[in-house]
N, C-alpha and C positions, 0 to 999 in steps of 0.2 A: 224593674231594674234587672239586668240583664246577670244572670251568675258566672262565676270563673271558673271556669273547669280545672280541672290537677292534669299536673302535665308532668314528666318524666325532667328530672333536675338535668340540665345540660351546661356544657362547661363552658366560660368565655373566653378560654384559653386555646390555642390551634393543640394539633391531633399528635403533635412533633413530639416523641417519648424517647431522648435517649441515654435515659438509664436502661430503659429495655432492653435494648440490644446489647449492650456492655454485659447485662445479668445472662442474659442467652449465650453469649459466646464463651464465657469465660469459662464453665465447668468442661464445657468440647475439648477445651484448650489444657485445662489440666488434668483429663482423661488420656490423651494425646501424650503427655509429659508421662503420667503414671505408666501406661501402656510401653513408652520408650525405655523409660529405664529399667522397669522391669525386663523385659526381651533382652537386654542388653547385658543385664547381671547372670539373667538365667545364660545366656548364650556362652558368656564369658567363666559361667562355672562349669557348663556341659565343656567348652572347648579345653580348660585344663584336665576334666577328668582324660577326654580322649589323649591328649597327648600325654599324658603320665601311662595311661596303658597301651597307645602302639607304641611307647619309647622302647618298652622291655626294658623297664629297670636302667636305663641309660641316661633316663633325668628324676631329678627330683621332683615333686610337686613345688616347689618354688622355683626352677626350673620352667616348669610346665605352665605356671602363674604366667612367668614373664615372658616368657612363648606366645602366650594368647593375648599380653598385653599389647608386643611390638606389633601382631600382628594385627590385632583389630584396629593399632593407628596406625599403620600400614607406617610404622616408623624402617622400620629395617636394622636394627643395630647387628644383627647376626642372627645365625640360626642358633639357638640355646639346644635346642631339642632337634636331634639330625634330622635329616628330611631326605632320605636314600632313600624310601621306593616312591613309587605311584601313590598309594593311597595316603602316605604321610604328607607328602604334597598337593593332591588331593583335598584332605582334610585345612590345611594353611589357607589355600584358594578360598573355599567356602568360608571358613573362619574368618579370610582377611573383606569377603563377599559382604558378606552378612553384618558381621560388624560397623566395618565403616557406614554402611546404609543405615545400620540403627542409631551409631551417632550422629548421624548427616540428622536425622529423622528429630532425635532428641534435641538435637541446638538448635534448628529451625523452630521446634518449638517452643521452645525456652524465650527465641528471641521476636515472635509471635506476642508470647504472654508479656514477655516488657516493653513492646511499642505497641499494640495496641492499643494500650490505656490513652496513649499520645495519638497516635491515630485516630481512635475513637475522638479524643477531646478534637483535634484541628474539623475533624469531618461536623461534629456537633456546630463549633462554631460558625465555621460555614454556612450548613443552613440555617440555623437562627440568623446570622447577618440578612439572611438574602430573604426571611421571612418579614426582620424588622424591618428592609424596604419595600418592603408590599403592603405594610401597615397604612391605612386611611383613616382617621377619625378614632385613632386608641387614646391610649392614656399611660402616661408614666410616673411610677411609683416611684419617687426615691426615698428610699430607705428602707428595708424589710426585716424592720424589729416588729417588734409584734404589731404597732398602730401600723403599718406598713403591710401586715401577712392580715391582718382584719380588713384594711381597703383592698387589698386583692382579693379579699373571699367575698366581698362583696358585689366588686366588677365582676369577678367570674360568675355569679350565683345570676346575673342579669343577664349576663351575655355581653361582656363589654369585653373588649381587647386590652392587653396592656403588657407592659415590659418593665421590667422593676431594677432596679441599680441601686447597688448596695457595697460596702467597702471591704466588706467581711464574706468571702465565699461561701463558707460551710452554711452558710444561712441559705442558700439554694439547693446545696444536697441535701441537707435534712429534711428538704418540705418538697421533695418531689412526686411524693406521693399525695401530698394534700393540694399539690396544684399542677397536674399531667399539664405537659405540653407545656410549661414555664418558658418566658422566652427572658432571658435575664443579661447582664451588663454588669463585669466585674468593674468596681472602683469607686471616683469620689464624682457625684452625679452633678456638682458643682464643678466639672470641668467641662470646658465646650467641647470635646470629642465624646465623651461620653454620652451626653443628650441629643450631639448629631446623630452617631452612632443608631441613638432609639429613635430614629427618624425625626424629631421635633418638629419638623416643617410640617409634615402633615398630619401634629400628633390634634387631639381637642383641647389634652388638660394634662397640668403636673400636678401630683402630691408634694410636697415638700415635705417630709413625715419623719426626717431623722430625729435622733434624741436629741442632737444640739442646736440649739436657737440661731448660732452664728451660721451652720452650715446649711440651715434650711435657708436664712436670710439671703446667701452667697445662691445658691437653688432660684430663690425667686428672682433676684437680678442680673443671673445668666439665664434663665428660660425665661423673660420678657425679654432681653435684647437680641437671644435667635430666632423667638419668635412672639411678639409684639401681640399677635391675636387668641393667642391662646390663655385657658382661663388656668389661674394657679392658687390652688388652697396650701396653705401653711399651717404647720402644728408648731404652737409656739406653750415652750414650759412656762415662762415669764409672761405677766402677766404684762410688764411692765416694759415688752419688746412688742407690743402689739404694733403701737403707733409706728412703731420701724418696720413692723413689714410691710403694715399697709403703705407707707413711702416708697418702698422699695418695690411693691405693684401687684402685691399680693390681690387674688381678687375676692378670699377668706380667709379669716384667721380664725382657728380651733385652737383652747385653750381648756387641755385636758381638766385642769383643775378646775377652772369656772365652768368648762361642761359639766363634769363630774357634780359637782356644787348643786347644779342648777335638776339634773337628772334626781338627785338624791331628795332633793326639796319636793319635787315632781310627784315625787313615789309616794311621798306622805299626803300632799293635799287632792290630787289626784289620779288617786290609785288606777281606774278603771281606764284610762285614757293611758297610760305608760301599759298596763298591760294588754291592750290593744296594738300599740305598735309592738312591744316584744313579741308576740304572735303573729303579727303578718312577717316580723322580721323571719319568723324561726318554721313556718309556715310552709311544707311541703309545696305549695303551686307559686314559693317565693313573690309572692303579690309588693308591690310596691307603688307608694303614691310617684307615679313620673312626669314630668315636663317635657313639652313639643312643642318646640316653636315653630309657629305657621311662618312657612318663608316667605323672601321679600317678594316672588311674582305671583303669589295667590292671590287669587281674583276675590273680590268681596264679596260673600258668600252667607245667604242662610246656615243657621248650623241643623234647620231642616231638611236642607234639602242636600246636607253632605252624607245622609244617614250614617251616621257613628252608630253604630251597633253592633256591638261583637261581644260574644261570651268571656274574650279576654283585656276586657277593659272597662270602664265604667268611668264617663267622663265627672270631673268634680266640679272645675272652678277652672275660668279664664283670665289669668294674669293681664291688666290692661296696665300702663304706663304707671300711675301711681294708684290704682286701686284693683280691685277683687268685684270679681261676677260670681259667684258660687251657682253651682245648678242651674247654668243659665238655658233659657226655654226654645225652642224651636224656633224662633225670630231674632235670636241673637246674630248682630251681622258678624262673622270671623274675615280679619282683614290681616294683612301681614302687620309685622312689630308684635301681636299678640302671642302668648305661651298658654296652651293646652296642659292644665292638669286634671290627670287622672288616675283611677286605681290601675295596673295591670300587672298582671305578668309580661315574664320577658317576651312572650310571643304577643302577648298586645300593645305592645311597644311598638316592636317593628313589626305590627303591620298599621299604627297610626303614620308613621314616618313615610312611606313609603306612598300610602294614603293623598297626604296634604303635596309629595312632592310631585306625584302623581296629576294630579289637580292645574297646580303651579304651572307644570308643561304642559297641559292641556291648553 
């Protein structure tokens, strides 16, 4: 049996991070602000001392205040403090020089630091839109309460793509560090702009995963009427809404409680088998039992003569129509309609896939 090697955990989320750049720019930006008004305060104290002492006792330092006021807003109301020679005029010029340019300097930046945030977000959206229509074969989460941030950690942990839509924003900023590159859809994922929005047409699969029964239900029969081929699991609280989602087209229903029930019972009669999968689950080389389905133009095929052999995978059992081949032997004929289960990681995933479709186009 072929062993799996440990591989470096990789993310199934794209590389698109922007909170980063928000955190990067923003301290420049109030350096900039600090740097401005200070210049501007020290400038505006230096220019009243000067004009209290070329005045010669001619103005007062309140006087001399508002000498350096009118002049650094180049308002003009009069001259407080004479200005009969050269260097008293002189000194106005520079003053009214300097000044204005460090407030020109300090409002630009002021108004820097309050649209950028808006900038930042329109530029963010942008490309996430333009990223969810290049999406092929992802998956869409609606709802990112926790069963919702658990199916993401999972598609990420394999290498799966997905786009998550949820009603509550702050549920994306807070976990942007536990899921870089998040590609997300503010609102209610049971509206059709919403699910268009996350591409639907070319998605594989929807979560239904909210806390409400009714709103996952509303989930399952707007993502079956945009799009009809796509597979949709549903988490239902009620045990007793099951038979309604499956009407409605669901293609599973999770029922945390009867899981939960069923996992608990597990644990007692047997132990050694539950703590086998908590271990591959939690398992550095994220190993997981996966399904491949042989496409419809593969040719019918020895599974000796496909050699399946790679250190990141280890084939199990062949899903046939209504039965199970387990460890089937070197004469097994593999024909399209059949599903390939086996151990892998995420890298022996895709390169079974690529494999059989490989073959197919041959």
């Amino acid at each position: 049996m072929p062993k799996l090697r440990r591989r470096a955990p990789a993310s199934g989320a794209t590389s698109f991070r922007p909170s980063g750049r928000r955190s990067r720019q923003l301290p420049r930006i109030l350096v900039r602000i600090y740097a401005a008004s200070g210049a501007l305060v020290l400038g505006m104290v230096l220019a009243t001392v000067a004009f209290h002492y070329f005045a010669d006792g001619r103005a007062s330092w309140s006087d001399a205040f508002h000498m350096t006021l009118i002049t650094v807003t180049t308002v003009g109301y009069g001259e407080i403090v004479p200005l009969d020679s050269f260097g008293m005029r002189l000194l106005a010029g520079l003053v009214a020089l300097l000044g204005f340019g460090t407030i020109t300097f300090l409002f630009t930046s002021l108004s820097v630091f309050f649209l950028e945030n808006d900038l930042d977000e329109t530029l963010r959206r942008r490309r996430m839109e333009k990223q969810m229509r290049k999406l092929q074969g992802h998956y869409i989460v609606c709802g990112f309460g926790r069963v919702g941030r658990n199916v993401a950690t999972e598609l990420m942990n394999t290498n799966r793509h997905f786009v998550a839509i949820d009603v509550e924003e702050a549920r994306f900023a807070d976990n942007q560090e536990r899921f870089p590159g998040l590609l997300w859809l503010h609102g209610d994922a049971s509206d059709d702009d919403h699910l268009l929005a996350a591409n639907i047409d070319a998605a594989k699969g929807v979560f239904a995963v909210t806390g409400d029964d009714s709103r996952n239900l509303m989930i399952v029969i707007t993502a079956k009427q945009l799009n009809p081929a796509l597979r949709v699991v549903a988490r239902c609280q009620e045990v007793r809404n099951i038979q309604k989602m499956k009407k409605a087209g669901a293609d599973a229903i999770v029922s945390p409680d009867f899981t939960g029930g069923m996992r608990i019972a597990s644990a007692m009669v047997r132990p050694q088998v539950v703590n086998f999968l908590d271990e591959m689950l939690k398992s550095e080389n994220r190993l997981r039992v996966e399904e491949v389905p042989v496409p419809e133009a593969f040719p019918e095929t020895a599974l000796g003569e496909l050699e399946l052999s790679s250190p990141e995978y280890v084939l199990l059992a062949v899903r046939e129509a209504h039965d199970w081949v387990f460890n089937p032997g070197a004469d097994y004929r593999l024909r399209p309609g059949l599903t390939l289960i086996a151990m892998a990681s995420p890298l022996g995933r895709q390169e079974l896939e690529p494999l059989l479709a490989e073959l197919s186009a041959g």
